[in-house]
C-alpha positions as CSV (number, residue, x, y, z in Angstrom):
1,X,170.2,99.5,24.6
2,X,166.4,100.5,25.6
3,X,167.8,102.2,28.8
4,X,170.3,104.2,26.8
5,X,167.2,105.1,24.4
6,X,165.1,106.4,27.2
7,X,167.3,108.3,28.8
8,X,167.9,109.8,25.3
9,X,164.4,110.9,25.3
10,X,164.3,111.7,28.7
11,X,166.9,114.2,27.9
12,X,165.1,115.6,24.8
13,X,162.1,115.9,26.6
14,X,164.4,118.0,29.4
15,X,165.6,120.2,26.7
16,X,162.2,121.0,25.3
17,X,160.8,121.6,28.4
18,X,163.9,124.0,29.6
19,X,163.6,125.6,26.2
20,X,160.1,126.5,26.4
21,X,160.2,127.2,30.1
22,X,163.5,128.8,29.5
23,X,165.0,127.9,32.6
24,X,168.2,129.6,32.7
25,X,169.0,130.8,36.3
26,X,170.2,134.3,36.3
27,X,172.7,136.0,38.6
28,X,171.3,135.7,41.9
29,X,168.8,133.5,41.5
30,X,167.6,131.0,44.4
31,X,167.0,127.6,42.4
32,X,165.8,126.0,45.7
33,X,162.8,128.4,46.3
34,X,161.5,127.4,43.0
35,X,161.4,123.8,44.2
36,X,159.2,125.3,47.7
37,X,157.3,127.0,45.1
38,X,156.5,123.9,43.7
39,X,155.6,122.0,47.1
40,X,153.4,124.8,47.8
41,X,151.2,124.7,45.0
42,X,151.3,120.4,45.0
43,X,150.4,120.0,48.9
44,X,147.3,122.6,48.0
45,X,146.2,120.4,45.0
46,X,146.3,117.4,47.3
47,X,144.4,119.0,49.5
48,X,141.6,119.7,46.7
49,X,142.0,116.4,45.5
50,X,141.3,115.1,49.2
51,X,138.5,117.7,50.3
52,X,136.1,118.4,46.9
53,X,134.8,114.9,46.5
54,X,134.6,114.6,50.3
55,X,132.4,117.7,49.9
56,X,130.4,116.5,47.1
57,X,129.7,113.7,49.2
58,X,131.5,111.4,46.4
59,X,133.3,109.3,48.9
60,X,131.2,108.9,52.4
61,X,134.6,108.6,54.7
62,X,138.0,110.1,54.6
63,X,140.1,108.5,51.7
64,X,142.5,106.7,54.1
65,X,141.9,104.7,57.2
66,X,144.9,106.6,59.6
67,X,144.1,109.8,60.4
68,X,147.3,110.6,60.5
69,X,147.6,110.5,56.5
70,X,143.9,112.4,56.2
71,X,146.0,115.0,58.7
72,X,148.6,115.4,56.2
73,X,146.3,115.6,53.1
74,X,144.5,117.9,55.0
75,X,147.3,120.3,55.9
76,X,147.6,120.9,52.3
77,X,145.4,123.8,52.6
78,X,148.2,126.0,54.3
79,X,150.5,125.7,51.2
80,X,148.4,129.0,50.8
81,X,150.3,130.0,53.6
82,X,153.7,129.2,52.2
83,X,153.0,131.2,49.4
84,X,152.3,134.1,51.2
85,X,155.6,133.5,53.6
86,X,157.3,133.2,49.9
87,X,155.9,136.7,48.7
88,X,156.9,138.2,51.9
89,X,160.4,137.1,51.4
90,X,161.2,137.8,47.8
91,X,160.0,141.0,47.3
92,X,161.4,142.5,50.6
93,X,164.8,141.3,49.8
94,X,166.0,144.4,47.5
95,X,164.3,147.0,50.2
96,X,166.0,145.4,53.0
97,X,169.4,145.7,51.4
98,X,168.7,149.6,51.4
99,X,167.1,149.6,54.4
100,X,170.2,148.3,55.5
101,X,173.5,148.8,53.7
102,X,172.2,152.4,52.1
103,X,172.0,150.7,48.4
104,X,170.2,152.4,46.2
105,X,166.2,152.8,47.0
106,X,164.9,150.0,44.6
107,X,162.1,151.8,41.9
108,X,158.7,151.9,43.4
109,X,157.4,152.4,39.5
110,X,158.8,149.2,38.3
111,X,158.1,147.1,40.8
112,X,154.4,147.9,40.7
113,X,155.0,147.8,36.8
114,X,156.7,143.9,37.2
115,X,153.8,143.2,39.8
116,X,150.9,144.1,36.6
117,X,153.0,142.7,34.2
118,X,153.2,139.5,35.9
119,X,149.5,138.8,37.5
120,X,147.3,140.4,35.5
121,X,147.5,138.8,31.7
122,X,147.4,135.5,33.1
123,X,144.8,136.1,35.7
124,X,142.4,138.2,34.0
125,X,142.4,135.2,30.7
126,X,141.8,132.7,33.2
127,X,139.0,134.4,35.0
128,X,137.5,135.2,31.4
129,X,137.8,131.9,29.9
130,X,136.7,130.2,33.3
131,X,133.5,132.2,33.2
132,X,132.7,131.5,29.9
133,X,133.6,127.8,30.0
134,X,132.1,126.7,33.6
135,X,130.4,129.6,35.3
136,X,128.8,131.1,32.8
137,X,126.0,132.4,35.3
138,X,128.6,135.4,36.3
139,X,127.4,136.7,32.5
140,X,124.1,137.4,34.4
141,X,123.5,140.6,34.8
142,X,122.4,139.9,38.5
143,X,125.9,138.7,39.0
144,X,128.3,141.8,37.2
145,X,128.3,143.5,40.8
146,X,130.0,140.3,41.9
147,X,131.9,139.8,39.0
148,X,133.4,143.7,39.4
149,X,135.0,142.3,42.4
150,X,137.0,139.7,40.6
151,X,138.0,142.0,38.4
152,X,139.2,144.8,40.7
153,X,141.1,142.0,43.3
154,X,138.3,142.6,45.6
155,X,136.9,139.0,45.6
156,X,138.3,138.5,49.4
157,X,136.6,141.0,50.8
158,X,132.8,139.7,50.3
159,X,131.1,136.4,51.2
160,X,129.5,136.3,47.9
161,X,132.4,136.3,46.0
162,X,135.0,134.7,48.8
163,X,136.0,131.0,47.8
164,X,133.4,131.7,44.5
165,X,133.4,130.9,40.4
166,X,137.2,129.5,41.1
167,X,138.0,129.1,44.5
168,X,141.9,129.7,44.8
169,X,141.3,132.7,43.1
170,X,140.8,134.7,47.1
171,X,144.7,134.3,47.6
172,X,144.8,136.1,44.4
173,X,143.7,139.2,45.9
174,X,145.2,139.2,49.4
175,X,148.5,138.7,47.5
176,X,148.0,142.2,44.8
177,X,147.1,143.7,47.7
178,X,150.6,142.9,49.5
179,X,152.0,143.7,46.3
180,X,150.2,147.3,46.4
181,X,150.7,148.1,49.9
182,X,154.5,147.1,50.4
183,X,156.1,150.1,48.6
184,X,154.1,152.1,50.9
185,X,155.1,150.3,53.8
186,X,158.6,150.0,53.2
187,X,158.9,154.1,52.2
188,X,157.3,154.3,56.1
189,X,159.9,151.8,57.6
190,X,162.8,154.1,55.8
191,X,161.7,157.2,57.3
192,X,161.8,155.7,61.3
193,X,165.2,154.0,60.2
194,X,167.1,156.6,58.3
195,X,167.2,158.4,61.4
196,X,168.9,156.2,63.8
197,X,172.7,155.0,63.1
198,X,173.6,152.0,61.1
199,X,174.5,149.5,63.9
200,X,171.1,150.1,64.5
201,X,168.9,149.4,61.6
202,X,168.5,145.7,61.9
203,X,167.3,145.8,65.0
204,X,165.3,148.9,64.2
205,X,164.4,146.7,60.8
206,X,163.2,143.8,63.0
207,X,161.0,146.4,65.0
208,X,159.3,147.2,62.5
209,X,158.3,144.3,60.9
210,X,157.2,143.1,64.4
211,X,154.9,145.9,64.6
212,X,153.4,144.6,60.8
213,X,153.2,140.9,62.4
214,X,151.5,142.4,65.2
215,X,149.1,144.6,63.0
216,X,148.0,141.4,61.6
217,X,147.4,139.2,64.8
218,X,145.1,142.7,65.5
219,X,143.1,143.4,62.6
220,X,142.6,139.5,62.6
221,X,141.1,139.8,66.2
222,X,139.2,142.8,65.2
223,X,138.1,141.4,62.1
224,X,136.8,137.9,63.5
225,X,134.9,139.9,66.7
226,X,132.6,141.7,64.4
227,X,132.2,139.4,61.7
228,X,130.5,136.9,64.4
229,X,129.1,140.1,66.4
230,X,127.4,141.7,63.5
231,X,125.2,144.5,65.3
232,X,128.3,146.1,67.4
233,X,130.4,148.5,66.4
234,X,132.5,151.0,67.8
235,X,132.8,154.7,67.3
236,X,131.4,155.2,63.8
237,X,127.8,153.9,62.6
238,X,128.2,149.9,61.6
239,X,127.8,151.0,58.1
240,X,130.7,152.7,57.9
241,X,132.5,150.3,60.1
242,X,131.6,147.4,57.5
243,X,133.1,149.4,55.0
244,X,136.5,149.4,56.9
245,X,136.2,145.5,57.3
246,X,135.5,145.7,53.8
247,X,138.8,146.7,52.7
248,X,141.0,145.6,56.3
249,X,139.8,142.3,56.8
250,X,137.7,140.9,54.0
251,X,136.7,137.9,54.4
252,X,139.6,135.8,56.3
253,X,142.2,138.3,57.0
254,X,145.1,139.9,54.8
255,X,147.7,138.1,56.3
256,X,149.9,140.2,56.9
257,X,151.8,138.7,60.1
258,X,152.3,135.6,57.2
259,X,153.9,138.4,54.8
260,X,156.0,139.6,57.8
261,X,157.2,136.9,58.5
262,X,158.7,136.2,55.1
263,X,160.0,139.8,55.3
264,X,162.0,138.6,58.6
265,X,163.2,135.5,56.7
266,X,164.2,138.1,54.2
267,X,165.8,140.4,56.6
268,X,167.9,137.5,58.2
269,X,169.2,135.9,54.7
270,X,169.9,139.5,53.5
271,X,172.1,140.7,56.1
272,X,173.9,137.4,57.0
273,X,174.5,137.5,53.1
274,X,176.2,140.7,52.7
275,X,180.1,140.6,52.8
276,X,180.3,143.1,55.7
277,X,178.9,140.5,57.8
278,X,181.4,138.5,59.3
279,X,181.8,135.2,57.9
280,X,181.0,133.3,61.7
281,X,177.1,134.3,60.9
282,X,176.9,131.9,57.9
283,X,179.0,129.2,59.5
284,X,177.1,129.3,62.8
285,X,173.7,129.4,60.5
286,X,175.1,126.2,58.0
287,X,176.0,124.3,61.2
288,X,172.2,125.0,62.8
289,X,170.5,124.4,59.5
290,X,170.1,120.4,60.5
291,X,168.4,121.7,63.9
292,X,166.4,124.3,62.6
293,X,165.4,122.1,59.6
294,X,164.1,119.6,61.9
295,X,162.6,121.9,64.9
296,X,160.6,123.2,61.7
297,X,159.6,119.7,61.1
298,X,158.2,119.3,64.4
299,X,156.5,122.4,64.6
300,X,154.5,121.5,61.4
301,X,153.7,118.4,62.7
302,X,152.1,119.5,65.9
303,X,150.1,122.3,63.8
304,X,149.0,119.5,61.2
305,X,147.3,117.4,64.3
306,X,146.2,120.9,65.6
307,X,144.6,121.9,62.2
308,X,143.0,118.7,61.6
309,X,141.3,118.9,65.1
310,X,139.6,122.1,64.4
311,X,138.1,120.6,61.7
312,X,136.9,117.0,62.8
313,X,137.0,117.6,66.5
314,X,138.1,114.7,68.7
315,X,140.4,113.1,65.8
316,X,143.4,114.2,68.5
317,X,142.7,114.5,72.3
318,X,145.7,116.6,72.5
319,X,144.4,119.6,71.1
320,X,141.0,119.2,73.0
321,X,141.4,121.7,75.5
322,X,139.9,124.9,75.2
323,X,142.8,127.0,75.1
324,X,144.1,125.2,71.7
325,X,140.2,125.4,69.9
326,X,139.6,129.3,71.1
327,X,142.6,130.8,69.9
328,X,143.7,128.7,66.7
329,X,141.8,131.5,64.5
330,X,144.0,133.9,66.1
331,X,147.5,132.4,66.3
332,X,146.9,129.7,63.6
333,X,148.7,131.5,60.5
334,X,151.5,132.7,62.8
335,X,152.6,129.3,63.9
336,X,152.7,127.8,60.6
337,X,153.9,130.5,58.6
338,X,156.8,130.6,61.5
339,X,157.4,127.2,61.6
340,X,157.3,127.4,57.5
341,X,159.9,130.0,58.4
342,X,162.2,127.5,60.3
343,X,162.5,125.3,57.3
344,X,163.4,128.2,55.0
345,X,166.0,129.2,56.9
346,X,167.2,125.8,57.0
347,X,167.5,125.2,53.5
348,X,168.4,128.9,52.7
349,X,171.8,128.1,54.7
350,X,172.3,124.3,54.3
351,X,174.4,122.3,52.5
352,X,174.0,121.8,48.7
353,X,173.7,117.7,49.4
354,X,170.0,119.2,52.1
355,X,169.2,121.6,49.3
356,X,169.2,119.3,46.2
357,X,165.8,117.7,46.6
358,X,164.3,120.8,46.1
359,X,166.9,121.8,43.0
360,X,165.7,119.1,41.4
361,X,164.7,120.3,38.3
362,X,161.7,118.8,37.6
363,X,160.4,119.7,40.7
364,X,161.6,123.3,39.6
365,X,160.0,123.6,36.4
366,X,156.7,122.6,38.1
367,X,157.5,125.7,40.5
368,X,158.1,127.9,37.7
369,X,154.6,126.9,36.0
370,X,153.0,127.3,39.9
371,X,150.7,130.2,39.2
372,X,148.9,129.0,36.2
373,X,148.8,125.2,37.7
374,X,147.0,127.1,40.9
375,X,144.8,128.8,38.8
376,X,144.0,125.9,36.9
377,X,144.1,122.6,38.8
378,X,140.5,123.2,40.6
379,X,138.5,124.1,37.3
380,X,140.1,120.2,35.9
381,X,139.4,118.3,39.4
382,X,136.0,119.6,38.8
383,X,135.9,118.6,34.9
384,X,137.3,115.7,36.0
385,X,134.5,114.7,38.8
386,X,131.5,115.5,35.9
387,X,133.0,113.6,33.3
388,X,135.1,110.7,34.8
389,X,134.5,110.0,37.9
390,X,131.1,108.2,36.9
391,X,133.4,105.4,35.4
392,X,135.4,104.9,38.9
393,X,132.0,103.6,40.4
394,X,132.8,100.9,43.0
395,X,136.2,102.0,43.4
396,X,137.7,102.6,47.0
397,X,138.8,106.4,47.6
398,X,142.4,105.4,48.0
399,X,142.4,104.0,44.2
400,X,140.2,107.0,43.2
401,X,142.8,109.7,45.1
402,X,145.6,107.9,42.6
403,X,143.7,108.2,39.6
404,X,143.2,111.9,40.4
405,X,146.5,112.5,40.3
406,X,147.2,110.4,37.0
407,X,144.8,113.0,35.3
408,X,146.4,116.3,37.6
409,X,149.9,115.0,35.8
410,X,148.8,114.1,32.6
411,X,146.2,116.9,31.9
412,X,146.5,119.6,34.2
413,X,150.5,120.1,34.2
414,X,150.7,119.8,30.7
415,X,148.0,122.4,30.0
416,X,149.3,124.5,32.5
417,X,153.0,124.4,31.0
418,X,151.7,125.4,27.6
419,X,149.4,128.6,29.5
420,X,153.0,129.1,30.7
421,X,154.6,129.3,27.5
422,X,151.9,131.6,25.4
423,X,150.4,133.6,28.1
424,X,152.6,134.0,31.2
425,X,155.8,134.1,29.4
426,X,155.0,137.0,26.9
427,X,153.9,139.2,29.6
428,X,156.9,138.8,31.5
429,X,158.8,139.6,28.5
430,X,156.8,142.6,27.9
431,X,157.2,143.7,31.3
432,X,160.6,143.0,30.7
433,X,161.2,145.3,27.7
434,X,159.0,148.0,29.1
435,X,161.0,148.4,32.4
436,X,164.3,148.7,30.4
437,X,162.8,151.1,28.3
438,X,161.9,153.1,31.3
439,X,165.5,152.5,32.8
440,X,167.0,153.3,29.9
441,X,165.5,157.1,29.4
442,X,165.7,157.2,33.2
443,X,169.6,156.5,32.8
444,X,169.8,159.3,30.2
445,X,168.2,161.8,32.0
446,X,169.9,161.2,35.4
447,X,173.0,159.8,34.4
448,X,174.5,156.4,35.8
449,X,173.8,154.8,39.2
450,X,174.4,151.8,40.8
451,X,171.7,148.9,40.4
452,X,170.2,146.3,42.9
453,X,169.5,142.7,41.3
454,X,165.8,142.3,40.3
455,X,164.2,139.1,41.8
456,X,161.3,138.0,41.5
């Protein structure tokens, strides 16, 4: 009888949470990326959870004897990197079905209208209330210049504001400007591949999307050499130059060989998708997704004992020799968002048994809450390191890394499921009701067309 009545509530609890989530999958939906989503944004909390008191000098030594485990934890720093991989993916899926198959050319005005709709209310309420409830020193006038930068998605591109008032908050701006600059790109891309013949535009496709991958791994190198070489410059007065960084590099990089390679993944899941494909692509792609699911495995492994010995040198004498330290700022990103890339494409094409974890639905719903929870999770840890980490005195770090978590799922999920709800939600909705608005009198002036399926 007590089971029965917990899994009564246990199913209550479901239902309210579906409700206010309202998690009801639409036509082509991909449940499973909401469950990576949600692995994203979890492996970058641990790594918060595991690096911020180390930082603070809270706990003297690495929360966990093995070095393999502080490897892991430590690894959860490229979730950011999934994310972008995830971006890349999603959002070139409609353009690479007209790059492609000659659909219909998906609307450059609302997907920049879907793009506000969706980042902005949330992220410009969270960067208010953050400064007015922790970093209140950004009211300073001293600090508005700063400040104007957070505002405008500039925050990457200076080291006064890079990693600064909330740190995740950089992403944020490499990601809008993806989101700005992909339209763009894509309308570029259609006029090299409208001209050749269409047994040719995936290769052509692929081209072009190696040349963006490539772009990256450049600008990167570019980037880095004058950030450490700060008195060269080449053809232009360093001023000038600086102001080129300023807006092409930043701070870390845009990442854009991480966004290309989502649009690959994209590319490849797109055209093996569409019927004119023969069938032997998804068959020979299901029967590899084992393989590729575990090559992908292996790769991460070797780049979470490569990562982890950049940091705290000599943890693996593997990755000792030169070649590996010189060259990991360069090729870094590109391995892991690749080898990311491996798993996708695994589950993107396996079995509904290999795909279920990641269906599960609670794991789902955390994914769906993902951008307030990253927005959110470090301003808690650090409420939660002034306020109650004082009574876990005399504790050991591995009992202390548990009892963070007890607070990140019984605080900082709850909280972030209720921003979800009031502030997310409505301006989804709104961007919802705005877009059909503008389809509709579009539609009346033009008369009908065909439509591509909105993801996002």
């Amino acid at each position: 009888m007590a089971r029965t009545g917990v899994t009564r509530i246990a199913m209550v609890i479901g239902r309210w949470i579906r409700a206010g989530l309202e998690d009801s999958p639409k036509k082509n939906t991909i449940l499973l990326l909401d469950g990576v989503r949600a692995f994203a944004c979890l492996i970058v909390i641990w790594f918060h959870i595991y690096r911020i008191p180390r930082d603070l000098s809270i706990w003297n030594s690495p929360p966990f004897a093995h070095p393999l485990l502080n490897s892991f934890l430590y690894f959860g720093k490229y979730g950011v990197t999934l994310f972008f991989v995830l971006s890349g993916f999603l959002l070139f899926m409609p353009f690479a079905e007209a790059l492609l198959f000659e659909k219909k050319w998906p609307s450059v005005r609302q997907f920049y209208l879907r793009r506000i709709f969706r980042i902005m209310p949330a992220y410009y309420l969270s960067l208010i209330l953050i400064v007015l409830l922790f970093q209140r020193q950004y009211l300073q006038s001293q600090h508005w210049q700063e400040l104007g930068l957070f505002f405008t998605f500039l925050m990457d591109s200076s080291q006064a504001t890079f990693k600064q008032l909330n740190a995740p908050f950089w992403t944020l701006a490499v990601e809008w400007q993806f989101y700005m600059l992909l339209p763009l790109l894509v309308l570029g891309m259609r006029l090299i591949i409208r001209r050749v013949k269409q047994g040719y535009r995936l290769h052509t496709t692929v081209a072009c999307l190696l040349v963006l991958i490539a772009w990256g791994l450049f600008s990167r190198y570019i980037g880095t050499y004058y950030q450490q070489h700060p008195t060269e410059t080449v053809l232009v007065p360093r001023a000038i130059l600086n102001g080129v960084l300023f807006f092409t590099y930043g701070s870390s990089g845009k990442y854009l060989e991480d966004f290309g390679v989502g649009m690959l993944l994209s590319l490849c899941f797109v055209y093996a998708q569409h019927p004119s494909i023969s069938s032997k692509v998804r068959t020979t792609l299901q029967k590899l997704s084992p393989w590729l699911w575990g090559t992908g495995l292996l790769c991460l492994l070797a780049m979470i004992l490569w990562s982890y010995n950049q940091r705290y040198v000599n943890t693996w004498s593997l990755f000792n020799a030169p070649i590996f330290y010189n060259y990991h700022y360069l090729v870094g990103e590109l391995c892991i968002s690749l080898s990311f890339c491996l798993c996708l494409l695994a589950l993107l094409f396996g079995s509904a048994r290999f795909r279920s974890p990641f269906e599960w639905s609670p794991l789902r719903w955390v994914g769906i809450i993902s951008y307030s929870l990253y927005m959110w999770h470090l301003p808690f840890i650090f409420v939660f390191i002034q306020r109650l980490q004082p009574l876990l005195k005399g504790w050991s770090p591995e009992q202390s890394y548990g009892v963070y978590w007890l607070w990140v799922l019984a605080v900082v999920i709850p909280f972030c499921f209720l921003f979800f709800r009031w502030v997310e939600k409505p301006g989804m909705k709104l961007s919802g009701r705005f877009v059909a608005q503008k389809a509709t009198v579009g539609h009346r002036q033009a008369g009908p067309f065909p439509s591509i399926p909105e993801r996002s």
